[in-house]
C-alpha positions in Angstrom: 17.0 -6.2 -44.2 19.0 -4.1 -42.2 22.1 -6.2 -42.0 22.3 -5.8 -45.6 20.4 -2.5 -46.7 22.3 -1.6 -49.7 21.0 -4.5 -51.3 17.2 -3.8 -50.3 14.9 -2.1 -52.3 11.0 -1.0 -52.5 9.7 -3.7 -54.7 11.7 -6.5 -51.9 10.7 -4.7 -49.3 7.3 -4.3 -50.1 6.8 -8.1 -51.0 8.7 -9.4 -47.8 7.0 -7.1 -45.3 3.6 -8.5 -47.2 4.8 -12.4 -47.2 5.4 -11.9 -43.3 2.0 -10.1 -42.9 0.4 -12.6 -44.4 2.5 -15.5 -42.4 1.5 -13.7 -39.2 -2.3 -13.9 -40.5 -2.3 -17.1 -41.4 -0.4 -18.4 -37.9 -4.2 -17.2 -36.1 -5.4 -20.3 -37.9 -3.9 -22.0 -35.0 -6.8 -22.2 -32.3 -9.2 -23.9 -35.6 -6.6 -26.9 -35.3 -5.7 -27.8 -31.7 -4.5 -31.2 -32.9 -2.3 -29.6 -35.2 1.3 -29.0 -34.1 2.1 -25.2 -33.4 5.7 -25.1 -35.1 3.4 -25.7 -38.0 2.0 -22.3 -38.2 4.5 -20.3 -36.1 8.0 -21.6 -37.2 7.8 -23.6 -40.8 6.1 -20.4 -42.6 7.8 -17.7 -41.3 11.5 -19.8 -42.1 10.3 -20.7 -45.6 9.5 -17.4 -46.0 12.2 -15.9 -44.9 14.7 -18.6 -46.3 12.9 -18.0 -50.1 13.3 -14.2 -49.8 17.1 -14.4 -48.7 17.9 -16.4 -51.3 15.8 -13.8 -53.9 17.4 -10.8 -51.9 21.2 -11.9 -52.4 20.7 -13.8 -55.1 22.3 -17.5 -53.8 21.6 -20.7 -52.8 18.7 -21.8 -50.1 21.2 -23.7 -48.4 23.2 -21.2 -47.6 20.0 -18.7 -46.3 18.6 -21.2 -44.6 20.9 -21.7 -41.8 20.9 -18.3 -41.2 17.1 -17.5 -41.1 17.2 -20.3 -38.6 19.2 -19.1 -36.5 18.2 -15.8 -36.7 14.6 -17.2 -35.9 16.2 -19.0 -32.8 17.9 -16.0 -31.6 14.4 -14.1 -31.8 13.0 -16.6 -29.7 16.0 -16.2 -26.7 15.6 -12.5 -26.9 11.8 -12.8 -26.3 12.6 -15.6 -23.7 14.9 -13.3 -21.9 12.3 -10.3 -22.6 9.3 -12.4 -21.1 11.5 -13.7 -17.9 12.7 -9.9 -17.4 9.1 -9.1 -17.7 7.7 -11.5 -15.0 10.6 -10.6 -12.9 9.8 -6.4 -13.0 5.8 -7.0 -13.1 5.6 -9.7 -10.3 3.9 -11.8 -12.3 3.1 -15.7 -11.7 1.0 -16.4 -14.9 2.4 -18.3 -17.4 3.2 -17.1 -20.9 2.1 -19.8 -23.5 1.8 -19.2 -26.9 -1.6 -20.6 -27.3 -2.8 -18.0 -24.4 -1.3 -15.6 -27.4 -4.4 -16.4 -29.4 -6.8 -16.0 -26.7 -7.7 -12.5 -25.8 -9.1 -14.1 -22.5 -6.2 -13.9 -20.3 -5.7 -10.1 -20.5 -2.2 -10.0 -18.2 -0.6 -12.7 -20.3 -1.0 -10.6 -23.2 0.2 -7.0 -21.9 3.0 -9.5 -20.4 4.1 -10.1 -24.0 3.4 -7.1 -25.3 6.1 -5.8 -22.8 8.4 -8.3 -23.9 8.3 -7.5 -27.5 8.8 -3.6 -26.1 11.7 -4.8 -24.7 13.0 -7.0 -27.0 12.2 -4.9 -30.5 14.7 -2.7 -30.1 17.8 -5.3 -29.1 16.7 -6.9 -32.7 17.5 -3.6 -34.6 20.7 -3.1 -32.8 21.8 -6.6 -33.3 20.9 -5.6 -36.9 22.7 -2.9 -37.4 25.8 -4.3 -35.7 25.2 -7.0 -37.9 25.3 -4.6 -41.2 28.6 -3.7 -40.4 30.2 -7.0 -40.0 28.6 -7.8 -43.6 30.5 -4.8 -45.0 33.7 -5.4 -43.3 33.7 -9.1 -44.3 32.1 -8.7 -47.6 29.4 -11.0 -46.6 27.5 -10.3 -50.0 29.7 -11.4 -52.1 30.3 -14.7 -50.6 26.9 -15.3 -50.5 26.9 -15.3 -54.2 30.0 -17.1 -54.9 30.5 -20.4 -52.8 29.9 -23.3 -53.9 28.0 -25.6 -52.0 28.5 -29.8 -51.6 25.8 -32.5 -51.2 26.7 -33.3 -47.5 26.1 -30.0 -46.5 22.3 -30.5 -47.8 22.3 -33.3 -45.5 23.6 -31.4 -42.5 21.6 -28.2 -42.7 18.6 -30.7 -43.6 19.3 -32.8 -41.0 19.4 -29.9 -38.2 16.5 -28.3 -39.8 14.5 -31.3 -38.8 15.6 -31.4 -35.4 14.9 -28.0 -34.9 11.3 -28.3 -35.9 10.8 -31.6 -34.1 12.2 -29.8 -30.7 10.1 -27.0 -31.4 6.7 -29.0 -31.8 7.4 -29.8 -28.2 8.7 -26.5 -27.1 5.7 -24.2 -28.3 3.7 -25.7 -25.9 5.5 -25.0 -23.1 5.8 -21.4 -21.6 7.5 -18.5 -23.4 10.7 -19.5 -20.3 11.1 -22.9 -21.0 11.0 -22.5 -24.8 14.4 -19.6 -23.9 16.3 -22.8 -22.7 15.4 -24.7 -26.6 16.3 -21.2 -28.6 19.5 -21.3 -26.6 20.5 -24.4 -27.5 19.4 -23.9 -31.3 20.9 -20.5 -31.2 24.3 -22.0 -30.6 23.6 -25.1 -32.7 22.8 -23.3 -36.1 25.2 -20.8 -34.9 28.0 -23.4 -35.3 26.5 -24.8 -38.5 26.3 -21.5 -40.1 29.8 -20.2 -38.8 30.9 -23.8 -40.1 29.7 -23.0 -43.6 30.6 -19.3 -44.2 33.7 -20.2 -43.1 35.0 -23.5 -44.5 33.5 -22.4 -47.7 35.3 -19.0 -47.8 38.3 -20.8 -47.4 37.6 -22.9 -50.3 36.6 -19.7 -52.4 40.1 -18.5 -51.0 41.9 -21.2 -52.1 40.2 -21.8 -55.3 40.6 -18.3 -56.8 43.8 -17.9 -56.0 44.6 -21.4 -57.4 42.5 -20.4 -60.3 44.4 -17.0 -61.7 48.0 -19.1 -60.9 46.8 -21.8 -63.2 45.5 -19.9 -65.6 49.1 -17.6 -65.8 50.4 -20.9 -66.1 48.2 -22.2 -68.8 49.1 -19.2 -70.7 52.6 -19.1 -70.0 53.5 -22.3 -71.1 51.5 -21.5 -74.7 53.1 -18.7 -75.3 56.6 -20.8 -74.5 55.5 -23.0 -77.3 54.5 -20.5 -79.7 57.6 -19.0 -79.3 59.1 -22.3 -79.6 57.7 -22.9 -83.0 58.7 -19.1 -84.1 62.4 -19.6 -83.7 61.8 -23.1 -85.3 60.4 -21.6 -88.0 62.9 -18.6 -88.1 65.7 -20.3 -88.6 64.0 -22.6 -91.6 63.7 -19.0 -93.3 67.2 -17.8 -92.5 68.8 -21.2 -94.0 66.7 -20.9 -97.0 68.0 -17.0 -97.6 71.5 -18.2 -96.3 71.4 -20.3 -100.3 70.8 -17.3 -102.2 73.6 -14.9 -100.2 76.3 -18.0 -101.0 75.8 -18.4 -104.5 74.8 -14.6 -105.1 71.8 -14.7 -106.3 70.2 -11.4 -105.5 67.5 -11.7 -107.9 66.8 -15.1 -106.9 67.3 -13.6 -103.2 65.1 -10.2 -103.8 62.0 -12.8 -105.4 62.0 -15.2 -102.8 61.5 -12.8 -100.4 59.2 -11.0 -101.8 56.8 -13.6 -102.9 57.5 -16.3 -100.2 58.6 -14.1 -97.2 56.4 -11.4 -96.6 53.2 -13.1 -97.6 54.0 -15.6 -95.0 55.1 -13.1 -92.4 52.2 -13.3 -90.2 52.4 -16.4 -89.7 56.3 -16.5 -88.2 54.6 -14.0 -85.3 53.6 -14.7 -82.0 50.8 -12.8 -80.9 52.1 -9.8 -78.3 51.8 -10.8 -74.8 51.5 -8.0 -72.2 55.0 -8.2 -71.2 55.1 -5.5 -69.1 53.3 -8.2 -66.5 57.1 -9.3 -66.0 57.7 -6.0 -63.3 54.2 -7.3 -61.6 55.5 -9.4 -58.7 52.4 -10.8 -57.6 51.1 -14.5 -59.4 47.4 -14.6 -58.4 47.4 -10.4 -60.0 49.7 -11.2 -63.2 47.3 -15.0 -63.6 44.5 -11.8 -64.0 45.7 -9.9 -65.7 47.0 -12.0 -68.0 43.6 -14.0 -68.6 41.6 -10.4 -69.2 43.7 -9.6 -71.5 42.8 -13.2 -73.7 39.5 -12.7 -72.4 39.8 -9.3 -74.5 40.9 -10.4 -77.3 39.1 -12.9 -78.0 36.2 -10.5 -78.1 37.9 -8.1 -80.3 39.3 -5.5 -77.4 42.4 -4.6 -77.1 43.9 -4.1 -73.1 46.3 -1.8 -73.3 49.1 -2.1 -70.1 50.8 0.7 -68.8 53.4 -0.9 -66.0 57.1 0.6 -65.7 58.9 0.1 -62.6 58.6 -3.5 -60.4 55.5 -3.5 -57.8 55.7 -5.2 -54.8 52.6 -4.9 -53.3 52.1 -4.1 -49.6 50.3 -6.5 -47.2 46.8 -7.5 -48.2 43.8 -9.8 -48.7 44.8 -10.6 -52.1 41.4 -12.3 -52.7 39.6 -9.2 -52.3 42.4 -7.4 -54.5 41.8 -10.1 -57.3 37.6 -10.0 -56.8 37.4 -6.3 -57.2 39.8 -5.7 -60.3 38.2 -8.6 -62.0 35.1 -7.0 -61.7 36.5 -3.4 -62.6 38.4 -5.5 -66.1 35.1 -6.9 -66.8 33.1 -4.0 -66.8 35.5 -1.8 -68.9 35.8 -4.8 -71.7 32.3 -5.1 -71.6 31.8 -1.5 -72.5 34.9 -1.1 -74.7 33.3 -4.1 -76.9 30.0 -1.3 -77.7 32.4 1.4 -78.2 36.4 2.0 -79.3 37.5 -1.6 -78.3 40.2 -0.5 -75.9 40.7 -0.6 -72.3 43.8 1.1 -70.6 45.1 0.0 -67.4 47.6 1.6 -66.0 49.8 0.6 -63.0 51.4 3.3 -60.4 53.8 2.9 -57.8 54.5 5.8 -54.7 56.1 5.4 -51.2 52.4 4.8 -50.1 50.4 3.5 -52.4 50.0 1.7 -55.7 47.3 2.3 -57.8 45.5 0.8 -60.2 43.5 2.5 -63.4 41.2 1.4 -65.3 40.0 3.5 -67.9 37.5 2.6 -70.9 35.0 4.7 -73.6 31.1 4.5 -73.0 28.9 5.0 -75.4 27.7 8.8 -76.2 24.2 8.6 -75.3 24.8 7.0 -72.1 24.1 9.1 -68.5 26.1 7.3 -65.8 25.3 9.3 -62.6 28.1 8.4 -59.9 26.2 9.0 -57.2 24.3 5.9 -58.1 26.7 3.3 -59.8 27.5 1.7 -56.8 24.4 1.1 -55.7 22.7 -2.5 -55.8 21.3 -4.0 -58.8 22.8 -0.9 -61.4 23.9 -1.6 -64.7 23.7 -0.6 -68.0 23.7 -3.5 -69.7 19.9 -5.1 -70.4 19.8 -8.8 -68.8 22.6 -8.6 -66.2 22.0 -8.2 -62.8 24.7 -5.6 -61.7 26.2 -6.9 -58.4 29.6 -6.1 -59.9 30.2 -2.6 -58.4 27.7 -2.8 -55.7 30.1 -6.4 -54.8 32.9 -4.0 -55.2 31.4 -1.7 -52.6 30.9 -4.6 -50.1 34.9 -5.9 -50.9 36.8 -2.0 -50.4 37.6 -1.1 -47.4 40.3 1.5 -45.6 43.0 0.0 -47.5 41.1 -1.3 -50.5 39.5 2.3 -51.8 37.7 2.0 -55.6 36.5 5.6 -56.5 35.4 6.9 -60.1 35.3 9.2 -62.6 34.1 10.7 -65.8 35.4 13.0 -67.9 33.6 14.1 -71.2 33.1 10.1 -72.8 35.5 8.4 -70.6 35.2 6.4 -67.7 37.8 6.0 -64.8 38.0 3.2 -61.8 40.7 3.6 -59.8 41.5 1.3 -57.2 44.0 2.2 -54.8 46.1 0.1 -52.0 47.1 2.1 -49.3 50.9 0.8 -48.1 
């Protein structure tokens, strides 16, 4: 929750904090079933839990939350290992901390032992937290949570370590709070590895795939409006023989009825549909593929994007996934309300010495109150159904040289993102 607040609210929090309440409750079932293993209670709930509420929280797969919660719950465990042996060392103590003494109120120094731990150790796990909230925002964690895409051997591999985890743990619980440290450690750096494996190879892939993605797409287009205009000048130059007739034998009556009747009913049909060729001064592929395929998006729904672009760009050093993730987001949004109103978007393209900027500007509909002080904020939208990560995913993608900032001005709505050179 802390690592990735922006996304939390009341009705979540209120139903995890509950779910782990009642995990808690139902672990002091444990002394009922001695024959039962204690991973049972203590470490399959609470990572189920957990795992289910991730995946509800950021909206993507278990498979991806799962490796996380498990390490997570591993790394808990060697901060309370360390807590506990930090403990014994400061309070002399030579009882040993087992977790079944935890559900004995019997052996009254065991428990203020581990109450000192978690003393100790509570406050480490909200610094870790927070530190960990701002590596999500300057990695956009968020939004590759909800974009990779996931392969069947990786089911197998975070299957296969869950399983190990909870078979080393079923022999670990009963062993003192010490001895399980030396388990979390090993986990800790196991699912570690697993999870670093996964965000990371499949990031790359995401990488890779979008930027492969808007090329091929530019490409696609490209080469159909090559033939288009390939069948234009075929077709031009069918109409200019057939008028070349009438000019050598001086018909002008002929001439003047032919192309009035045959011509210009047919005229539409020897255009090509515009293409926004202003996207020729916009030296960037993966941006122009974009572009480009917004603009059919558009117009296939009836909405007309309107390009503004004057002078070549060049654009300065950057993650150009991010770049293509958050004006994709900011196109979508605009066409989606320009479909409701006018059916126009403008973008419009500015080059300086230190920046370029990007503007995206759109009509909303008149009875519509768009407060920008919440926008931006997780789960907002407007429109009914959706679940409005856009511009809360844009949030978690800007950063100092990424900037997104808006405005409104009587029934118009401006995004502008800027790239700082």
């Amino acid at each position: 929750m802390l690592a990735f607040r922006e996304f939390l609210t009341w009705r979540i929090a209120t139903v995890w904090t509950g779910a782990i309440i009642g995990v808690a409750v139902f672990s002091q079932l444990a002394p009922f079933f001695p024959h039962v293993p204690l991973v049972l209670f203590w470490i399959v709930p609470i990572t189920v839990v957990n795992t289910i509420m991730c995946t509800r929280f950021l909206y993507t797969k278990w498979i991806l939350a799962l490796p996380i919660v498990v390490f997570l719950n591993a790394f808990k465990r060697l901060i309370g290992g360390i807590s506990g042996s930090l403990v014994k060392l400061l309070m002399g103590s030579n009882v040993e901390m087992k977790l079944r003494q935890v559900m004995s109120l019997k052996l009254f120094i065991t428990n203020l032992d581990l109450f000192y731990a978690v003393v100790i150790g509570l406050p480490i796990v909200i610094l870790v937290g927070l530190w960990a909230h701002h590596l999500v925002i300057r990695s956009a964690t968020a939004d590759f949570f909800q974009h990779a895409q996931i392969d069947r051997n990786d089911y197998l591999l975070v299957l296969l370590c869950y399983v190990l985890y909870i078979l080393a743990y079923s022999y670990a619980l009963e062993l003192s709070v010490v001895a399980q440290m030396y388990v979390a450690i090993a986990s800790s750096v196991i699912f570690g590895i697993i999870s670093f494996y996964l965000v990371s190879s499949k990031n790359s892939r995401l990488t890779d795939a979008q930027l492969l993605n808007q090329v091929s797409q530019y490409n696609v287009l490209l080469s159909h409006r090559n033939q288009e205009l390939h069948l234009f000048k075929h077709d031009y130059q069918n109409v200019l023989l057939s008028l070349s007739q009438y000019i050598q034998k001086d018909d002008m009556d002929g001439l003047k009825r032919y192309f009035e009747q045959e011509v210009l009913p047919n005229g539409q049909e020897l255009t090509t549909s515009a293409a926004p060729e202003q996207l020729r001064y916009l030296h960037v592929p993966a941006l122009s593929g974009l572009i480009y395929s917004k603009y059919e998006a558009a117009a296939s729904r009836g909405v007309t994007l309107e390009i503004a672009l004057l002078q070549p760009v060049d654009l300065p050093d950057t993650d150009q996934v991010k770049l293509v993730r958050i004006l994709g987001n900011l196109l979508d949004n605009a066409i989606d309300a320009a479909v409701k109103v006018d059916k126009r978007v403008n973008l419009a393209i500015e080059v300086t010495k230190r920046t370029v900027t990007f503007n995206i500007q759109n009509k909303f509909q008149a009875n519509e109150n768009i407060d920008l002080a919440h926008i931006s904020k997780s789960r907002f939208t407007t429109k009914p159904g959706h679940l409005g990560y856009g511009l809360s995913s844009i949030e978690q993608l800007a950063n100092k040289q990424l900037t997104v900032h808006y405005r409104i001005k009587n029934d118009t709505f401006l995004a502008i993102l800027t790239i700082q050179r």
